[in-house]
Every structure is written in structure tokens, then in C-alpha cells.
C-alpha positions as CSV (number, residue, x, y, z in Angstrom):
1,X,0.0,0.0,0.0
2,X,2.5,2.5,0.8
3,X,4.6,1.7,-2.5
4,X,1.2,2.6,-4.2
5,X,1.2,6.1,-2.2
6,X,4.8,6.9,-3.3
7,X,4.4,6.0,-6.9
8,X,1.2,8.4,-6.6
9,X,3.4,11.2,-4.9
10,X,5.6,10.8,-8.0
11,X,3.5,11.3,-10.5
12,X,1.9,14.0,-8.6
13,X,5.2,16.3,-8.1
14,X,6.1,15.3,-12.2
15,X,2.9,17.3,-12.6
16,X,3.8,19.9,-10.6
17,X,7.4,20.4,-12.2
18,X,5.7,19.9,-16.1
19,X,3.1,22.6,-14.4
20,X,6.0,25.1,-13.6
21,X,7.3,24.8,-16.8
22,X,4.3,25.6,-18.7
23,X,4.1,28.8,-16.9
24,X,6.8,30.2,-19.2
25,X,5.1,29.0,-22.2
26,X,3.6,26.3,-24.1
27,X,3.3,24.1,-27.5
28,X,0.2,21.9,-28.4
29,X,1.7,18.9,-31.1
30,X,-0.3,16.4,-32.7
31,X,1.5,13.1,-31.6
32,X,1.2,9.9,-34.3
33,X,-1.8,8.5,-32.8
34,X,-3.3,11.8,-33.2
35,X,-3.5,12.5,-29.5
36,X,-3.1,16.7,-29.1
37,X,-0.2,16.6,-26.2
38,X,0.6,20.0,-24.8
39,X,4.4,20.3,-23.5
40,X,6.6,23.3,-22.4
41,X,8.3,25.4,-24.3
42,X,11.9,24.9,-24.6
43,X,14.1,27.6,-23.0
44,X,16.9,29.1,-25.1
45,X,20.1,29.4,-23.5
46,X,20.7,33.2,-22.3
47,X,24.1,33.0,-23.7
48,X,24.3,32.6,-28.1
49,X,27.0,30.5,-27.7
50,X,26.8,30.6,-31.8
51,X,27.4,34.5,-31.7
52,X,30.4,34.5,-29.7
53,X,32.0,32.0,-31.7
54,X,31.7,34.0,-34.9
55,X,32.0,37.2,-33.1
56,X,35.7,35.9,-32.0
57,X,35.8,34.3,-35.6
58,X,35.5,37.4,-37.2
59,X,37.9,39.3,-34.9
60,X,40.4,36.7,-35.5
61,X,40.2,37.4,-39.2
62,X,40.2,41.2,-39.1
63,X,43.6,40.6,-37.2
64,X,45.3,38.5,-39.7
65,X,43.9,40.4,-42.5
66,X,45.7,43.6,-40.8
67,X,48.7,41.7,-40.3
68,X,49.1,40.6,-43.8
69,X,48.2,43.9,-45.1
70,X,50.3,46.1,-42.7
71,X,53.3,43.9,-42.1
72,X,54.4,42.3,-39.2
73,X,57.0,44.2,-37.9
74,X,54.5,47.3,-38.5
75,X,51.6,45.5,-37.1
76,X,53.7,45.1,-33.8
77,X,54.9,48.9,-33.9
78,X,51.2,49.8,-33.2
79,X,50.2,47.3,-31.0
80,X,53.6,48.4,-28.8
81,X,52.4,52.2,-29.5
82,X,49.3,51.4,-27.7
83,X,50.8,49.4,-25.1
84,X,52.3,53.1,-23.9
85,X,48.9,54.7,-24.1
86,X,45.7,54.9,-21.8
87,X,44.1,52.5,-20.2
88,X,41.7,51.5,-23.0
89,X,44.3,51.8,-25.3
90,X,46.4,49.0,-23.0
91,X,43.4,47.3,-23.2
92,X,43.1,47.0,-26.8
93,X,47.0,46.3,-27.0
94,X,46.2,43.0,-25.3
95,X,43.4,42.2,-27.4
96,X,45.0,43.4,-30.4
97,X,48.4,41.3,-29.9
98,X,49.8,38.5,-32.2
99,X,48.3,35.5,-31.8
100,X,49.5,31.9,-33.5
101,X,46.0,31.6,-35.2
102,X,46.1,35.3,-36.6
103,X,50.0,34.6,-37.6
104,X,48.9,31.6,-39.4
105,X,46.1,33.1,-41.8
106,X,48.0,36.2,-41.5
107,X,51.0,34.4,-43.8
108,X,48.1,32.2,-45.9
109,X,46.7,35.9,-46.7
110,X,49.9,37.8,-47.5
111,X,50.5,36.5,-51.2
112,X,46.6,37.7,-51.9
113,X,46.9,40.9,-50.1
114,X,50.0,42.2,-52.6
């Protein structure tokens, strides 16, 4: 009897969590036996992961396509020139400094850049 009870108090707090999660939204789909089932709406993540990743992509690129174009021993002339600026421009020395990846495309880019 008592193993009926908890079974029942399962079931009962499922509910209650499935509940909840409706409150933030819903969607009614037509399962294959027809039955209309109505289930919460998947959250998104807060973060677009995807975003980031081609935001960085991106920034990458504009780097190596600056190297290539500028030069590398120009290239590090500026980043050096902000390293003795301001604070923001410190800032942007570190984001702007030579990376491996940048180097890399940097060199595959050169011979297109001329």
C-alpha cells in the first residue's frame, strides 16, 4: 500500500514540475496516434554561444587580415604604441596582440593581399 502512495506522490510532483514549466510558455503537437499533447516550451540558452564563436571568428580574421596587409613588424609597432597609451588603449593592445591563429592566416593571406 504504501509503495502505491509513493508511486502516486511521484507522479503528482512530475505534474507539478511539467506545471511550472508551462508557466513560461507552451506548445500543443499532434502526436502519431493523433492525440493533441501539450508540452513546455523549450528555453533558449541566455548566452548565443553561436554568436560568440563568430564574433571571435570574425575578430580573428580582421587581425590576420591587418597583419598581412600592414606587415608584421608594423603590425607590432602599433600594438607596442598602444601598449604606452591609456588605459583603453592598453586594453586594446592586449586584445590586439599577435596570436598563433592570426599569424597563421596572416601568412596564408599575404600573397593575396600584394
Amino acid at each position: 500500500m504504501a509503495d502505491t502512495f509513493r508511486e502516486f506522490d511521484k507522479r503528482l510532483s512530475r505534474i507539478d514540475r511539467k506545471r511550472a514549466r508551462m508557466k513560461r510558455g507552451y506548445v500543443t503537437v499532434v502526436g502519431r496516434d493523433g492525440l493533441i499533447v501539450t508540452k513546455p516550451r523549450r528555453m533558449r540558452r541566455s548566452l548565443p554561444l553561436r554568436g560568440i564563436l563568430l564574433l571571435v571568428l570574425g575578430f580573428v580574421g580582421f587581425k590576420a587580415i591587418l597583419m598581412a596587409h600592414l606587415g608584421f613588424g608594423i603590425y607590432q609597432d602599433r600594438v607596442e604604441s598602444l601598449q604606452r597609451g591609456g588605459l583603453a588603449e592598453q586594453a586594446g593592445a592586449v586584445v590586439m596582440a599577435a596570436d598563433p591563429v592570426s599569424e597563421f592566416l596572416a601568412i596564408r593571406l599575404r600573397p593575396y593581399l600584394k
